[in-house]
C-alpha positions in Angstrom: 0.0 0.0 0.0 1.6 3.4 -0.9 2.4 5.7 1.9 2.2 9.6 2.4 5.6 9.4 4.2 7.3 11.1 0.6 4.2 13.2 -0.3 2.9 16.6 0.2 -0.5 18.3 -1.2 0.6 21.4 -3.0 -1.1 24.2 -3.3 -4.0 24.6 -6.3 -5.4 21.0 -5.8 -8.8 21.5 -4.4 -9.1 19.3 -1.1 -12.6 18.5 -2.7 -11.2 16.1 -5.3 -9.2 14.6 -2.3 -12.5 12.7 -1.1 -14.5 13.0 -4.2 -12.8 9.1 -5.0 -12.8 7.7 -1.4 -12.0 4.0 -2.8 -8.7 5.7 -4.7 -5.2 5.2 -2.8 -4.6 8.7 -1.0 -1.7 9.0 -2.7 -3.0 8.3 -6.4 -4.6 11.6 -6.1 -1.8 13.9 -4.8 0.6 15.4 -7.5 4.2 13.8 -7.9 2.3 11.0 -6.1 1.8 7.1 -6.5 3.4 3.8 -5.6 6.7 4.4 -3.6 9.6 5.0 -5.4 12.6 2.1 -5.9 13.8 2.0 -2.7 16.7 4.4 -1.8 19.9 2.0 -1.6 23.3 3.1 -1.5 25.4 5.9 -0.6 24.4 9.5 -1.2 27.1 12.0 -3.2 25.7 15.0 -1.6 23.2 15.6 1.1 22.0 19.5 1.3 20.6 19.5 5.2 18.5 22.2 6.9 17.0 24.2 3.9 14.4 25.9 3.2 13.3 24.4 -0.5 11.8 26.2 -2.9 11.0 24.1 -5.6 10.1 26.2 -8.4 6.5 26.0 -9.2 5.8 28.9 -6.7 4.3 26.6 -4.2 5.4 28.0 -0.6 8.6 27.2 0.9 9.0 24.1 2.9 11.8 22.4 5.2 13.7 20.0 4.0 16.7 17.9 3.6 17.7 16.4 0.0 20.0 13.9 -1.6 21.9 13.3 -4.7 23.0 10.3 -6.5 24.5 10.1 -10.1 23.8 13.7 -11.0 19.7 12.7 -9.8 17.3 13.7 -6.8 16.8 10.8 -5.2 15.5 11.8 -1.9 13.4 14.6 -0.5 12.5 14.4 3.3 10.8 16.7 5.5 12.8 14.6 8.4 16.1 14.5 8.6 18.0 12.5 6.6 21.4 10.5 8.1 24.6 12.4 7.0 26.5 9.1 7.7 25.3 7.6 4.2 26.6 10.5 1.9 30.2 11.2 1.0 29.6 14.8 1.2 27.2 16.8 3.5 25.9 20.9 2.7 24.5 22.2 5.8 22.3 24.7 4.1 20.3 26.7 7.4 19.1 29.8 7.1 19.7 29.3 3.3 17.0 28.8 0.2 17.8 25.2 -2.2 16.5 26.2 -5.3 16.0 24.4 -8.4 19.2 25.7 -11.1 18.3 28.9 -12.9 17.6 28.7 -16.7 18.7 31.7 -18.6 16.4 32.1 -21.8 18.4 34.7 -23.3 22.0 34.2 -23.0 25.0 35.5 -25.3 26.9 32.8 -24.6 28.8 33.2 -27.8 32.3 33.3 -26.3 32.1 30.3 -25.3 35.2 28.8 -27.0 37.4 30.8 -24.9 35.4 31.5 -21.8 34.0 27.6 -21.7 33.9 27.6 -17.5 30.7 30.4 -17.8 32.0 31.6 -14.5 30.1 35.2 -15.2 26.8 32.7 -15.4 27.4 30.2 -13.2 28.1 32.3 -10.6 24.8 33.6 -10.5 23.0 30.4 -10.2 22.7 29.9 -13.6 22.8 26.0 -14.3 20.9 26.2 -18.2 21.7 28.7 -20.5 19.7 29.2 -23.8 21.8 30.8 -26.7 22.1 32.7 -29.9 19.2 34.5 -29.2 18.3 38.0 -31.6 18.6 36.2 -34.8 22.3 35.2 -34.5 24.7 32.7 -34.0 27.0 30.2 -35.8 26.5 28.3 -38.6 26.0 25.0 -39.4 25.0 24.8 -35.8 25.7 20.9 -35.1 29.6 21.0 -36.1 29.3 24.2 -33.6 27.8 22.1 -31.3 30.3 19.1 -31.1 33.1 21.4 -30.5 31.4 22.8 -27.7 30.6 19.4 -26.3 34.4 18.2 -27.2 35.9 21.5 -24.9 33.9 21.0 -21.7 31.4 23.8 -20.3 30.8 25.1 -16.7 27.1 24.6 -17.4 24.3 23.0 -19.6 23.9 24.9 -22.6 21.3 24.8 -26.0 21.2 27.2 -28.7 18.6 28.2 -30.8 18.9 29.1 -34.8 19.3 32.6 -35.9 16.8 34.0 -38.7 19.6 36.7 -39.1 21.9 34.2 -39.7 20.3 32.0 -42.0 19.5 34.9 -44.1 22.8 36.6 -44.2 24.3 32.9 -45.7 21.9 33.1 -48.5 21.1 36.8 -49.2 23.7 38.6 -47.6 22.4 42.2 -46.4 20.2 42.7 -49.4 17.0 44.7 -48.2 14.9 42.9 -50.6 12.4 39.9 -50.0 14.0 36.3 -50.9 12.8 34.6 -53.7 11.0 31.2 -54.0 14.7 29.3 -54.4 16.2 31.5 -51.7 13.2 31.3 -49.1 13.4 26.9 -49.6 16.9 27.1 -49.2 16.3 28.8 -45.7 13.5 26.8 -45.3 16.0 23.4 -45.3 18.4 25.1 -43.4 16.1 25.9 -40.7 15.5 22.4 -40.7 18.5 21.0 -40.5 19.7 22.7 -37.8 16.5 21.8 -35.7 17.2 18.0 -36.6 21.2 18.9 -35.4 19.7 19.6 -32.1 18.3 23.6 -32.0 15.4 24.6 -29.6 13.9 26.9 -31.8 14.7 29.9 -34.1 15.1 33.1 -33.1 14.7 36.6 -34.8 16.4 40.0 -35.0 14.3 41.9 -36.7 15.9 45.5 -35.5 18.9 44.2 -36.9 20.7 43.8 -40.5 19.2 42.2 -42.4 16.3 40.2 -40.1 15.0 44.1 -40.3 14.8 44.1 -44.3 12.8 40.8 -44.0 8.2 40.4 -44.0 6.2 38.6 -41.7 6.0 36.0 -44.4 9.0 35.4 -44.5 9.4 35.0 -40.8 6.3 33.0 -40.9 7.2 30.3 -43.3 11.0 29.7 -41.3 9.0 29.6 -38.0 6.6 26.9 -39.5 9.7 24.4 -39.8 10.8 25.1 -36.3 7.3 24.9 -35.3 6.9 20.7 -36.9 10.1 20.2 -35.5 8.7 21.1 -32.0 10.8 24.0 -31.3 10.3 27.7 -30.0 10.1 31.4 -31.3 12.3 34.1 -29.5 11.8 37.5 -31.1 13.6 40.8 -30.5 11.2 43.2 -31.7 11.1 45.2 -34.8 11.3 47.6 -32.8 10.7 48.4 -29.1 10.0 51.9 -28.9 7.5 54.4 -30.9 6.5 50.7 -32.8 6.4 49.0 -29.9 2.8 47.9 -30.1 3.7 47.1 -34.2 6.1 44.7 -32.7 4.1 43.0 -30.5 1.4 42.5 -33.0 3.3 40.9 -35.1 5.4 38.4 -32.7 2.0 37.4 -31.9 0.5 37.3 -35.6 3.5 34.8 -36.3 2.6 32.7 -33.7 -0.6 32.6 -34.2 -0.1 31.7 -38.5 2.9 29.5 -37.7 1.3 27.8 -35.0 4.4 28.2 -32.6 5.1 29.1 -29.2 6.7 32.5 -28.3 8.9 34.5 -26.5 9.0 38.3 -26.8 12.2 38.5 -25.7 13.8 40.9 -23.3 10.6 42.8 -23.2 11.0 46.4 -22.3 9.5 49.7 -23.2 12.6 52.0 -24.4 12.2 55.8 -25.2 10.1 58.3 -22.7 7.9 58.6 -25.4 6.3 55.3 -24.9 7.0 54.8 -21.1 4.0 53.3 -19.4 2.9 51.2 -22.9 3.7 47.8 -20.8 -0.6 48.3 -19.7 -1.1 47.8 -23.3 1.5 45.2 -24.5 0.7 43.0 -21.4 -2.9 43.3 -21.9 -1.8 41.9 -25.8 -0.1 38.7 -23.9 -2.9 38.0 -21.7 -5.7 38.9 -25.1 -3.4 36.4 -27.6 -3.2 33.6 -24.7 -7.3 33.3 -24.4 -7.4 32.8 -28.0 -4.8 29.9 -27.6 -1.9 31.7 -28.7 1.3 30.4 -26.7 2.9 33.7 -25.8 5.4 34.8 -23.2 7.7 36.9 -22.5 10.9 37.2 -20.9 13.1 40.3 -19.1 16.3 41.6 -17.6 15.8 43.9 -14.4 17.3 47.2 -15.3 16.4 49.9 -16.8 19.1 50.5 -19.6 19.7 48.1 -22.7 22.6 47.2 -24.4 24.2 46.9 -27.7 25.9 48.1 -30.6 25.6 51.7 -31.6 24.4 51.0 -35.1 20.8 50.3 -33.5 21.0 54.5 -33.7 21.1 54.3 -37.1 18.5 54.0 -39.5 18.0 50.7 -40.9 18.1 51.4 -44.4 21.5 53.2 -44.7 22.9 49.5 -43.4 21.4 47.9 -46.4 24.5 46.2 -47.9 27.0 46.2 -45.5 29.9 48.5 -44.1 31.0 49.7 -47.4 27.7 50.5 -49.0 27.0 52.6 -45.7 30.1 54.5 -45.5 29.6 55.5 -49.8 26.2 56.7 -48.2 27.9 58.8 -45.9 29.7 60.0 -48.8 27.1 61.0 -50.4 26.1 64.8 -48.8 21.9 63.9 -49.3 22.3 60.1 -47.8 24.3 61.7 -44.6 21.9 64.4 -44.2 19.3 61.5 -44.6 21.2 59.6 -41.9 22.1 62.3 -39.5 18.4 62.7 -39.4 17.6 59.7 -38.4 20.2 59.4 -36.2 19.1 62.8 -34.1 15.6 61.0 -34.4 16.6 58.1 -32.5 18.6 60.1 -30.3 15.6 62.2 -29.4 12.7 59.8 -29.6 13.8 55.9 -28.8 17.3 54.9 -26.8 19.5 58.3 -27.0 16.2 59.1 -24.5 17.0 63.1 -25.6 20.4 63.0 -23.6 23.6 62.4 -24.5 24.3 61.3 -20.8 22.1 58.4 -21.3 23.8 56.9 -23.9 26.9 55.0 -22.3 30.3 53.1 -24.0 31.1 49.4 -22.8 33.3 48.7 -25.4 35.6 50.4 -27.6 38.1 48.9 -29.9 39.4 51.4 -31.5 39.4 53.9 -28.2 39.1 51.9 -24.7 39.2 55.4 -22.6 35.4 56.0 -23.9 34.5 52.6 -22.0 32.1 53.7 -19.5 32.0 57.0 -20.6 28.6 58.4 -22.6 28.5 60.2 -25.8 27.9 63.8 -23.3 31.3 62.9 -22.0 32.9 62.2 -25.6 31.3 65.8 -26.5 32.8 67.8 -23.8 35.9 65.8 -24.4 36.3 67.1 -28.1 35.1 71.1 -26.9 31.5 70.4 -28.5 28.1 71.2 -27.4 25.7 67.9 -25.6 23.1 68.1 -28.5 21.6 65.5 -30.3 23.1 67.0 -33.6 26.4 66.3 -32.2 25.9 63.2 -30.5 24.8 62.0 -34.2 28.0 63.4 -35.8 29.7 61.1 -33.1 27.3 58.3 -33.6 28.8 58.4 -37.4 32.3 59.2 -36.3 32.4 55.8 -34.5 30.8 54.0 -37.3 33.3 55.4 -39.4 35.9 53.7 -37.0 33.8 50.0 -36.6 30.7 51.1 -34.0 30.7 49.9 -30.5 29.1 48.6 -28.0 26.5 50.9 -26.1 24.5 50.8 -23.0 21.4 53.1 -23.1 19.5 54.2 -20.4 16.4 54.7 -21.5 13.6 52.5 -19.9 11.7 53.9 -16.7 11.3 51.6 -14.0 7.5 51.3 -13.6 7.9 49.3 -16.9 10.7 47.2 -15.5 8.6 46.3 -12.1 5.0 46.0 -14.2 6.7 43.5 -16.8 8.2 41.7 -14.4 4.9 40.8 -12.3 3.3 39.5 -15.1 2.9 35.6 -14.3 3.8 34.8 -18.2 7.5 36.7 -17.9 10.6 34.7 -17.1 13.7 36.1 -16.2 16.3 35.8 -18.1 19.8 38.0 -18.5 20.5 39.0 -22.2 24.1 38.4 -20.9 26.8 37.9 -22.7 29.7 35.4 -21.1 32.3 37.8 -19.7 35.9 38.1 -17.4 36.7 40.5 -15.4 38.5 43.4 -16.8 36.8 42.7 -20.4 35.6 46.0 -21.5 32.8 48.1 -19.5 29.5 45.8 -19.9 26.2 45.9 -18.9 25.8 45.1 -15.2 23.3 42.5 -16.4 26.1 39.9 -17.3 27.0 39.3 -13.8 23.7 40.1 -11.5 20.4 39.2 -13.3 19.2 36.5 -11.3 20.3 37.8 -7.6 19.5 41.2 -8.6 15.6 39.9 -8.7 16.1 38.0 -6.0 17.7 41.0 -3.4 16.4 43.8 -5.0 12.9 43.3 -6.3 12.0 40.4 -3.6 13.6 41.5 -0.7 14.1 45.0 -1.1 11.0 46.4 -3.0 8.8 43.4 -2.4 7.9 43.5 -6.4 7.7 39.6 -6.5 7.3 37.3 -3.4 10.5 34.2 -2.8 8.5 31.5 -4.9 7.3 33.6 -7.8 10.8 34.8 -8.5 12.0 31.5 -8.2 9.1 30.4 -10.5 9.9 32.9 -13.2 13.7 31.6 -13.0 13.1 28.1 -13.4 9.6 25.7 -14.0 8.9 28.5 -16.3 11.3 28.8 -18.6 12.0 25.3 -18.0 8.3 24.4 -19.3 8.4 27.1 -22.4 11.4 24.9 -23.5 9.9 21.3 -23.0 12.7 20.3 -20.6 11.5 18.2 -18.3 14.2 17.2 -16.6 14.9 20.4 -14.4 12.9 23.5 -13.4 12.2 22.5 -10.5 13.2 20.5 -7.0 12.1 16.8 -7.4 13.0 13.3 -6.6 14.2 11.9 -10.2 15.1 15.3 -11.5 18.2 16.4 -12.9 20.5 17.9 -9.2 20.9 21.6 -10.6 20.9 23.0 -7.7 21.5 26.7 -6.4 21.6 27.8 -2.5 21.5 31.4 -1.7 20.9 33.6 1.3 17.7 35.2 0.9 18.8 38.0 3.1 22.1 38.5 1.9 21.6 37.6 -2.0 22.1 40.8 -4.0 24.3 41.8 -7.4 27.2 43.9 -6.6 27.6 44.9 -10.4 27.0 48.6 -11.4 27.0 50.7 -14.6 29.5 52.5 -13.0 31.5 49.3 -11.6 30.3 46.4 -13.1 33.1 43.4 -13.2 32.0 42.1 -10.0 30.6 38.7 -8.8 27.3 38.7 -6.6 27.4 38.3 -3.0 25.1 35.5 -1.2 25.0 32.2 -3.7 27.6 30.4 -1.9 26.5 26.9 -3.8 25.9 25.9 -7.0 25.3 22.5 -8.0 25.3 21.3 -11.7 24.2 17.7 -12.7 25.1 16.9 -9.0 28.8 18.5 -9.3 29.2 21.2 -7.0 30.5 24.1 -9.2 30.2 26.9 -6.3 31.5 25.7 -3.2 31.3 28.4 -0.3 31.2 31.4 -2.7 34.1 29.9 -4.3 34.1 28.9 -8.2 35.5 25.4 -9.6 36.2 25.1 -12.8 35.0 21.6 -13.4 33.0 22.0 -16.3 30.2 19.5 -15.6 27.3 21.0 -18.2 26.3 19.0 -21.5 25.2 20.3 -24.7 21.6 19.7 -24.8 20.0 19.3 -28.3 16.5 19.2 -28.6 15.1 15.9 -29.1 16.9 14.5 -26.4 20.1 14.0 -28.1 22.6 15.0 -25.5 20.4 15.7 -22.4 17.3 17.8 -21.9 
């Protein structure tokens, strides 16, 4: 007769249905529930003691010891369990066991020289999902065994790029493809979902995913879709279009019949600030109809990327040469100095040159985490936007850069992220210290939520955060081996200190780890070991399908 001894009731099963089949085994009806599991023989490789587990489906907290054997779960006890049967003991008190974070948008492409993802890991971060905005390697499988071949710090998957399929086949031309051109991206989004991608994912801000049509967009996502896999789309744009955008994420999941991921969703320019009422009210409207649609978001309220995204579109057409003969041209570079004051004024230059921030430079690394205000009163010029768009082309000229913009208003920032359907995730890209001036978000995503929006501002509660870090993204990728704490679950594991978990990043100072993770566990490898990282490299390469995990 099963027992209750390794059962719980969790929270949304109606009592009612607990006595509506009284000649049922108790336990037949209780979720994660049935006939006892095989019994528990044999030494332990870690036992976590005294924590508090939050198991990531936002059910309340509970106390609880655990085990681990073979990279597996294999025992979850609200009474304590005997440390004399595991080879290594974590007396977790006072601390939160969580299930491993899972990053949906991750720049994990350097990779190949950064393989330990210590910048991630570090974190909590025990999944990682990348090429994310439409790019990314190509042919994705040979990219994938050498990855698998060097040993990484975590589990990674990788989605395809639109942006990249259609820069192999039709270059930066801003036309549509032809019937040949669209079946040859058709196959290739095919074969890389049978090498093992997630999904496809889109750029459409971006050269030349910005030249492309929805039809375009919709046909590529159809073979991802048959193949099981996922839609991630940066917007086609995220300011004055915003609402355009999200329209049309959703018209492609709706035609191509395919779940999706607006992707670090954000509302940028002060023009627009407050639209997140109207573009969450467009999540919750597409999801009654049946559309699968999500979002997910970083927790700060500046974005970052290259400086081009101040330029308009069509003077990129083409590549670097074509623009810079535009620039030669005295109509095209009035054309484009326009636009450029434009954006400037209206989307991310938010209508101050002190907003719009270097993290990396090649060509001048005294401008890292300086804005284009500084640059101005550097050279003895005025902070307008007319000059910040002559610098704007003055470091095109020289091979752009990358660019932190602060132009997002919190109230945005804390109404997205409340939203049950947004996940966190860090649109970070792997980093070491000392490697230009980046975005604080590539170090303190996941304990930024967790200090500063649980415990300090009280924007989420403990288990929803947790939720949006875990069973959530876990579920929008069909992985279900991990997302959450369970016996027969893949042992990615993170333990924090809920009062003392925090980033310690800043866009003033932002090459620093985050305080209060002092344990991280990947496939039942500790990786973080008293705050301290071990570069063991236990992650897998996941391909979808099961090949390789996930």
């Amino acid at each position: 007769m099963p027992t209750l001894t390794k059962c719980r009731w969790e929270p949304g099963t109606p009592l009612r249905s607990l006595f509506a089949v009284a000649l049922l085994p108790l336990a037949l009806l209780l979720p994660g529930c049935g006939a006892d599991p095989p019994p528990d023989e044999g030494p332990w490789e870690l036992l976590v003691t005294g924590a508090e587990i939050i198991d990531g489906t936002g059910a309340p907290a509970f106390r609880a010891d655990l085990a681990v054997r073979d990279g597996t779960i294999v025992r979850i006890s609200t009474e304590s369990l005997d440390p004399d049967r595991a080879e290594r003991v974590i007396e977790a008190g006072g601390h939160v066991v969580a299930p491993g974070f899972i990053d949906l948008h991750a720049h994990l492409d350097p990779i190949l020289s950064i393989p330990d993802a210590e910048s991630h890991v570090r974190q909590g971060v025990t999944t990682a999902l990348g090429n994310p905005d439409g790019g990314g390697p190509w042919p994705i499988g040979e990219y994938l065994d050498t990855i698998a071949a060097l040993g990484v710090g975590l589990d990674v998957a990788f989605l395809v790029g639109h942006n990249t399929i259609r820069r192999e086949v039709m270059g930066l031309d801003d036309r549509a493809p032809d019937p040949e051109e669209l079946e040859t991206m058709r196959g290739m989004v095919a074969r890389a979902m049978e090498e093992g991608a997630w999904g496809i994912s889109t750029g459409l801000r971006y050269t030349p995913g910005v030249f492309s049509e929805i039809d375009e967009v919709v046909a590529l996502s159809e073979v991802a879709a048959r193949h099981g896999g996922i839609y991630t789309s940066h917007l086609r744009d995220e300011g004055m279009d915003l609402l355009e955008g999200v329209r049309e994420a959703i018209e492609i999941g709706r035609r191509a019949a395919i779940p999706v991921v607006l992707t670090h969703h954000k509302v940028v320019g002060a023009p627009m600030w407050g639209a997140s009422e109207t573009t969450l009210a467009m999540i919750d409207s597409a999801r009654a109809e049946g559309i699968d649609v999500m979002a997910d978001q970083y927790p700060y309220t500046a974005t970052h990327t290259g400086i081009s995204i101040l330029v308009p579109p069509w003077a990129l057409a083409g590549g670097d040469r074509a623009f810079l003969e535009r620039l030669d041209d005295p109509a095209m570079h009035d054309s484009i100095h326009s636009g450029i004051v434009w954006n400037i004024v209206n989307d991310r230059g938010g209508n101050d040159l002190r907003r719009v921030q270097f993290s990396g430079v090649s060509w001048d690394p005294s401008l890292e985490g300086l804005t284009l205000h500084d640059w101005a009163e550097r050279e003895g010029f005025a902070s307008t936007p007319e000059v910040g768009a002559d610098l704007v082309i003055e470091a095109m000229r020289r091979g752009g850069a990358r660019t932190i913009f602060h132009a997002l208003h919190e109230d945005d920032v804390e109404r997205i992220m409340r939203h049950p359907w947004t996940a966190i995730a860090s649109d970070g890209r792997l980093v070491r210290p000392g490697d230009g001036h980046p975005h604080p978000r590539w170090y303190g995503t996941f304990p930024r939520v967790l200090g500063h929006y649980v415990r300090e501002r009280g924007v989420l509660t403990l288990e929803e955060a947790v939720r949006k870090m875990t069973s959530l993204p876990a579920d929008r990728l069909g992985m279900t081996d991990r997302g959450r704490i369970r016996e027969g679950l893949r042992a990615d594991i993170v333990v924090f200190d809920p009062e003392t978990v925090i980033d310690r990043a800043t866009f003033e100072d932002p090459h620093q780890y985050p305080d209060g993770i002092p344990w991280v566990i990947v496939g039942g490898t500790v990786t973080v070991e008293e705050g301290r990282f071990l570069d063991l490299r236990p992650g897998r390469v996941l391909r979808h399908g099961g090949r390789g995990g996930g």
